[in-house]
N, C-alpha and C positions, 0 to 999 in steps of 0.2 A: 545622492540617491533619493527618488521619491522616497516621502515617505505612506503607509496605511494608508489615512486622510487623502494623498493627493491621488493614489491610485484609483480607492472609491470613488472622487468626485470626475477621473474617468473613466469608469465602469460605468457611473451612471448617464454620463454626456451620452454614452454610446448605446445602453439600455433606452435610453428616451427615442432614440432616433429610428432604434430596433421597431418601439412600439410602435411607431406612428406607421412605418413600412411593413411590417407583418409578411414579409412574402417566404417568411422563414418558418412560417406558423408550422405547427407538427414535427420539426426536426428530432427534436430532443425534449426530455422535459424540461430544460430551460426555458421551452418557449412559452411553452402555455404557464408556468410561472408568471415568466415577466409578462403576458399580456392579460394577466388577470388583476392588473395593478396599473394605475394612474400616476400615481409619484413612487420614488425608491427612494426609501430609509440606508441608511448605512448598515443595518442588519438585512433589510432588503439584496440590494449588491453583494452582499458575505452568503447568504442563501444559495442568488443565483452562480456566483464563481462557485461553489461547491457541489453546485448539481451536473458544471461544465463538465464532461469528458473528455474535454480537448479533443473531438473528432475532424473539426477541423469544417466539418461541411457547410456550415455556418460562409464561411468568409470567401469560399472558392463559388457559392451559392451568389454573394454580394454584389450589389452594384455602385457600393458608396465606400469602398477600397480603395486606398491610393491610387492614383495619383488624385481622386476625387476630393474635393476641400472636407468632406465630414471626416476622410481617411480614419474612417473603420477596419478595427483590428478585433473583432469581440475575444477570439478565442483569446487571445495576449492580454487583452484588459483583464480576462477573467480567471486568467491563470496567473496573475501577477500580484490580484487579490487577493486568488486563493491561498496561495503560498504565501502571503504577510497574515493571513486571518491566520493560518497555524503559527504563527510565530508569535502572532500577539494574544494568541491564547494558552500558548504552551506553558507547562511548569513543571518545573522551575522554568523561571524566563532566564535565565543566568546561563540554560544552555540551550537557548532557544535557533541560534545562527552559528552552530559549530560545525555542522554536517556542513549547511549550504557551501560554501566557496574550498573546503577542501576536505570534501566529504570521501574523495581516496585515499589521501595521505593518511588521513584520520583512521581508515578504517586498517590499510595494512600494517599502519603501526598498533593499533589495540589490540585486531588479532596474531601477528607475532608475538607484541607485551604475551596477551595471555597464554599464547603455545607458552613462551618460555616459561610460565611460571606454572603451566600443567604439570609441561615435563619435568620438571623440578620436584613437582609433587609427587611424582611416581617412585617417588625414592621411600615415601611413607606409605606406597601402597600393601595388602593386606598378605600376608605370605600362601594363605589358602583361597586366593582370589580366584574366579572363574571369566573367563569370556572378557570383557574390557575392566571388571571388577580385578582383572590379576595384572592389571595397570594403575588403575585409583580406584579409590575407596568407594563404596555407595553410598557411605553417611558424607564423606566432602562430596564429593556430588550435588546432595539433595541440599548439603547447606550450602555452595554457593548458587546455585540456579534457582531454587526456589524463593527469594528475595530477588535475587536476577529476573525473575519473570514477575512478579507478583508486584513490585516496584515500580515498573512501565507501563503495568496496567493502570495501578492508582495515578501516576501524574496523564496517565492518558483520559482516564473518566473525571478528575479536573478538570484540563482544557477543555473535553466535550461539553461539561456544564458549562463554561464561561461561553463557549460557542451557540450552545442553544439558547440560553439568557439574550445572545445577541440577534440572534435570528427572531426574538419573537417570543421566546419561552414556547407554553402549553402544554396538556397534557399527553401524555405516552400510551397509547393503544395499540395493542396487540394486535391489531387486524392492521394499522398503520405500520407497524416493523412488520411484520409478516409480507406486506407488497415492497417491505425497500427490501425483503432479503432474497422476495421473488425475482424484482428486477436483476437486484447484483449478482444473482446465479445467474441470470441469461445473459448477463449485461447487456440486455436490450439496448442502450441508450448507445452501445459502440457498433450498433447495425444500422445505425442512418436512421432518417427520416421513413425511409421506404426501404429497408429491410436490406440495403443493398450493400452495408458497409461502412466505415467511415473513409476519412480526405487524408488519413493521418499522414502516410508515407510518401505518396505519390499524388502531390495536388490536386486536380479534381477525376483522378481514377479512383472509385471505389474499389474497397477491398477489406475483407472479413478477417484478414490477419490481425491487427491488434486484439479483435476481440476473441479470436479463435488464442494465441498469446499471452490473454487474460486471463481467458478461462481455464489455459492447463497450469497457470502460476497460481491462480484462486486455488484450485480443486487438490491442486498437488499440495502445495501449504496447508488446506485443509486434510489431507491422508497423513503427512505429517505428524501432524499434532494430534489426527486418529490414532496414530501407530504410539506416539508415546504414552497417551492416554490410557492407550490398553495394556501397555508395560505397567503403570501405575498402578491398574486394578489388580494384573496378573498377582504383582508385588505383594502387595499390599491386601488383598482383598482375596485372595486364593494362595499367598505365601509360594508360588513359583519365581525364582528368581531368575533373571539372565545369567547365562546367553540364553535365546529363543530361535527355536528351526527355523528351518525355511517356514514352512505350512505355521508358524504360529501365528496369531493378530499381527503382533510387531511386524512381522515380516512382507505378511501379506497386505498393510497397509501402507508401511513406511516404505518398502522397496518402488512400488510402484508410484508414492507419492515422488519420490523423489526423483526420479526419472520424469515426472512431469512440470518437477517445479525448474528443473535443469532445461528440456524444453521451452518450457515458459519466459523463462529469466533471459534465456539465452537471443530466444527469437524476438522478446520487447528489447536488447541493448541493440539488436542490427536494425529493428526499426527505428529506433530512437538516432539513429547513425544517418539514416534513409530521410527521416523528416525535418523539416526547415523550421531552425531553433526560434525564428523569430516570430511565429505563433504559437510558442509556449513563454515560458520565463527564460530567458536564454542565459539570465544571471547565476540561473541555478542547474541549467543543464549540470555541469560538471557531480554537483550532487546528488542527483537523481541514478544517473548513471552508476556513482559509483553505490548506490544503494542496491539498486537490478542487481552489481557483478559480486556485491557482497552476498546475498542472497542468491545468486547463482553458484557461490565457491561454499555459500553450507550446505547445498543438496548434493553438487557433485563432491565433496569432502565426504559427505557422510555416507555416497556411495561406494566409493573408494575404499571407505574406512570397513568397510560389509566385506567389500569382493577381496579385502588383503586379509580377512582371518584366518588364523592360522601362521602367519608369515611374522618378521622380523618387521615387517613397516608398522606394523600395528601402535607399535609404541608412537611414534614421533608422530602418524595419521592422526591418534586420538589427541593429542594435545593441538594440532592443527584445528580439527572439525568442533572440539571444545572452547578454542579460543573465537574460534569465525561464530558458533552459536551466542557465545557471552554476549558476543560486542554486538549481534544483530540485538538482541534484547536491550541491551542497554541504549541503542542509539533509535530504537521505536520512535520514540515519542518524538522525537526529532529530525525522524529523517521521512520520508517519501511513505513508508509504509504507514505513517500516520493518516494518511490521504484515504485510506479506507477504512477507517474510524468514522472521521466526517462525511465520507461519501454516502456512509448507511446513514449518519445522524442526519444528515441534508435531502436524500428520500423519504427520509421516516417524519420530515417534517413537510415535503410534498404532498404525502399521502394523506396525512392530515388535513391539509388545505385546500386538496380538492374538495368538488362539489361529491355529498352523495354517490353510489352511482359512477365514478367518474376516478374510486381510489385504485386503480390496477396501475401501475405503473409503466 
């Protein structure tokens, strides 16, 4: 198995050959990256795989593609780097290649592990319980998830420092994250060169699906975390406790988040089905994948878990939707959804590098 090292030194073979052809110029911001640079450092190459969206227009664009002797593959070189730069950033590093090779097995065994041991817990739930509180507790709850989330975050802002050390370091400006969170809401960079799409699924047919895909998996995870967040204040900060109506925050954010991230999740595994694994990492297809269907079974579990109140499934649903949330948290750092940690860290150090003038992303 290559290893980092040999991947880099061909990222860069094939970076050099980019510059010198430019007829790629404007695609993506990878491009004006790498041709604002003469030589590529090793933090160089970790930059530009990170800025990759894999859209794929790059190499269906190319004229020094196999069967050609440079046999240019850029998206693959760059997706090959990217995913050993999370690995060799990650920490702990101890569980840095657990997801990769059998990131489903991994995952329906954790989330069963944990159903079983919710539902078990419901044996100590509270006799005056209300709403999924008259299943578990609110204090076990808040103490297992709260380290459960707050845990993934710390090893995740780790690895990002060891990432931007490699990149180059520098300082952090506000007007510079403000254009990478600009981009990553439009995700401009998965509409092509010329606004028309990327190559993802169907070689060189444009098409606005992954990033129309993107954006209802982004937006929905964002509503998400809207929705709990307003549970927390409701809680906490005005002392209303769950269940909450329809019409409440929770419901009005989280319902509709969640329908989107199902959407989302749903329509990147058929794409991901549709495109030809060998201009991505194809070692790690199998992880990727099962990260999308992991993240697809906690939005549609937790709808599930809404539309069955009131009923007898309630029970065995919440230890379901409680295991599938545990185990996305805890395998963050490690698996695919790590990718949009460095994706902002790796715009936000674009934006910085350009000229004046020139930081909109």
């Amino acid at each position: 198995m290559p290893t980092l090292t040999d991947l880099i030194d061909e990222g860069r073979r094939q970076a050099e050959i980019c510059n010198a052809c430019r007829y790629c110029e404007g695609y993506c911001s990878v491009f004006p990256a790498l041709h604002r640079l003469r030589a590529f450092s090793d933090g160089d190459v970790t930059q530009l795989a990170n800025l990759c969206h894999n859209c794929r227009g790059c190499y269906y664009a190319c004229q020094y593609t196999a069967p050609h002797e440079f046999d240019l593959n850029l998206p693959r070189a760059l997706a090959e780097v990217r995913q050993e730069s999370w690995k060799a950033h990650a920490w702990p590093k101890g569980f840095a290649r657990l997801f990769d090779h059998s990131g489903l097995v991994m995952s329906v065994g954790l989330v069963l592990g944990f159903a079983v041991l919710f539902a078990l817990a419901q044996a100590l739930r509270p006799a005056d319980g209300a709403g999924f509180y008259a299943y578990m507790s609110h204090g076990l709850m808040v103490a297992i998830f709260t380290p459960a989330f707050l845990l993934p975050l710390a090893a995740l802002a780790v690895s990002l420092r060891g990432y931007w050390r490699t990149v180059g370091d520098g300082p952090l400006r506000w007007t510079d994250i403000a254009a990478a969170i600009g981009s990553a809401g439009r995700m401009r960079n998965l509409a092509g060169g010329h606004g028309d799409g990327c190559n993802f699924e169907d070689e060189d047919r444009f098409s606005q699906a992954r990033r129309h895909f993107h954006q209802a998996t982004l937006y929905g995870f964002l509503l998400c975390f809207a929705s709990t967040t307003s549970g927390v204040v409701l809680h906490y900060g005005f002392g209303i406790e769950a269940p909450y109506g329809l019409f409440s925050a929770p419901k009005l954010l989280g319902v509709p988040g969640g329908v989107l991230l199902c959407i989302g999740t749903a329509g990147l595994a058929w794409l991901k089905t549709k495109a030809d694994p060998n201009l991505g990492a194809p070692a790690l297809w199998g992880g990727e994948m099962a990260f999308i269907l992991l993240l697809f079974f906690v939005s549609a579990s937790g709808l599930a878990l809404y539309a069955a109140t009131g009923t007898s499934a309630v029970s065995w649903l919440l230890a379901l939707h409680l295991g599938a949330v545990l185990t996305f948290f805890l395998v963050t750092p490690y698996s695919k959804m790590a990718h949009g940690f460095y994706r902002m860290a790796a715009l936000t150090k674009e934006a910085s590098a350009r000229p004046k003038g020139q930081r909109t992303l």
